[in-house]
C-alpha positions in Angstrom: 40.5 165.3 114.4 43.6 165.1 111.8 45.5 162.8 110.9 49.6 162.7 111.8 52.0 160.4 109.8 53.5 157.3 111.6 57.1 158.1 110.1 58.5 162.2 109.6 58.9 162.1 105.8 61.9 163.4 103.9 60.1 167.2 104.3 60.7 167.2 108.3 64.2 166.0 107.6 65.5 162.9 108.7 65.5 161.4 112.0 69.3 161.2 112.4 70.9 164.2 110.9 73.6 163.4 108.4 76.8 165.0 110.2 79.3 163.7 112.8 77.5 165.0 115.4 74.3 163.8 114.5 75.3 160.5 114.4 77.4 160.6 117.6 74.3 161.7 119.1 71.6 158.8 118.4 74.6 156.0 119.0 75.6 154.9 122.5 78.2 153.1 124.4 80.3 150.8 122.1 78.9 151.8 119.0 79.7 155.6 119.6 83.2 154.5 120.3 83.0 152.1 117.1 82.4 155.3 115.1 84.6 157.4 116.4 87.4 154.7 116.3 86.5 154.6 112.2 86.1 158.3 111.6 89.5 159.2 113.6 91.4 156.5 111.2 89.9 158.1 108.0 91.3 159.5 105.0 89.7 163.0 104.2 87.6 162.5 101.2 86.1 158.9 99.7 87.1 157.1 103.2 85.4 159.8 105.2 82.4 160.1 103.2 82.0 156.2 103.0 82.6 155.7 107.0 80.1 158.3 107.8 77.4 157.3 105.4 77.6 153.6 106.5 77.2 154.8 109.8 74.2 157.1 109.2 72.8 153.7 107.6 73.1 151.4 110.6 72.2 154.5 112.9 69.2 155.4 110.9 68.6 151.3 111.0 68.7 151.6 114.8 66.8 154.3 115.4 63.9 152.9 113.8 60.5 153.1 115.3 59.2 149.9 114.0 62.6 148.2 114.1 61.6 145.7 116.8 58.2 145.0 115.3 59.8 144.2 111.8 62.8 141.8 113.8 60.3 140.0 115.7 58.0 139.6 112.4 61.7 138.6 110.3 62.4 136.3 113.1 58.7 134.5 113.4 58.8 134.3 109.7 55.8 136.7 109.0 57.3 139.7 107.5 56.1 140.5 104.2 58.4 140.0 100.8 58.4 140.3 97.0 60.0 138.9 94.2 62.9 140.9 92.5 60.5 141.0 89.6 57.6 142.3 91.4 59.7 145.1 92.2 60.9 146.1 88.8 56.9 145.6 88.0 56.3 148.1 90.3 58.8 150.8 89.7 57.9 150.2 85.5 54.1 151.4 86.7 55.5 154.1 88.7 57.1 155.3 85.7 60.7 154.4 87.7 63.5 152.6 85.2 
């Protein structure tokens, strides 16, 4: 028996690859039209770059395997959370400033 990881890691790539098409791919119905309304009324450069990575974000968000596990637990109130300065605790250990 082996074990298999719940989530690919960043070695197997990511779920949603980082291009137009990629992205296009995993969105459907009025978000794919969303996107494609925002990346036709871009600016080549900054304004490109920042339309597609916010949409890699939400699509990435979307495509989720444990996204409607972690809503429902959001929305009853039982997801975990931390302090800001738990975090900064935890990145100091790791060595991460």
């Amino acid at each position: 028996m082996s074990a298999q990881p719940v989530h690919s890691g960043p070695a197997d790539g990511p779920r949603v690859p980082r291009t137009i098409g990629g992205i296009s791919s995993a969105l459907r119905g009025s978000r794919r039209a969303q996107f494609f309304a925002e990346l036709l009324e871009a600016q080549q450069g900054p304004e490109l770059d920042g339309v597609l990575n916010a949409w890699w974000g939400r699509t990435m968000l979307d495509t989720d395997p444990d996204r409607d596990r972690i809503r429902a637990a959001a929305e009853a109130g039982t997801l975990p959370t931390t302090t800001m300065d738990e975090v900064l605790r935890r990145r100091q250990e790791h060595g991460v400033q």
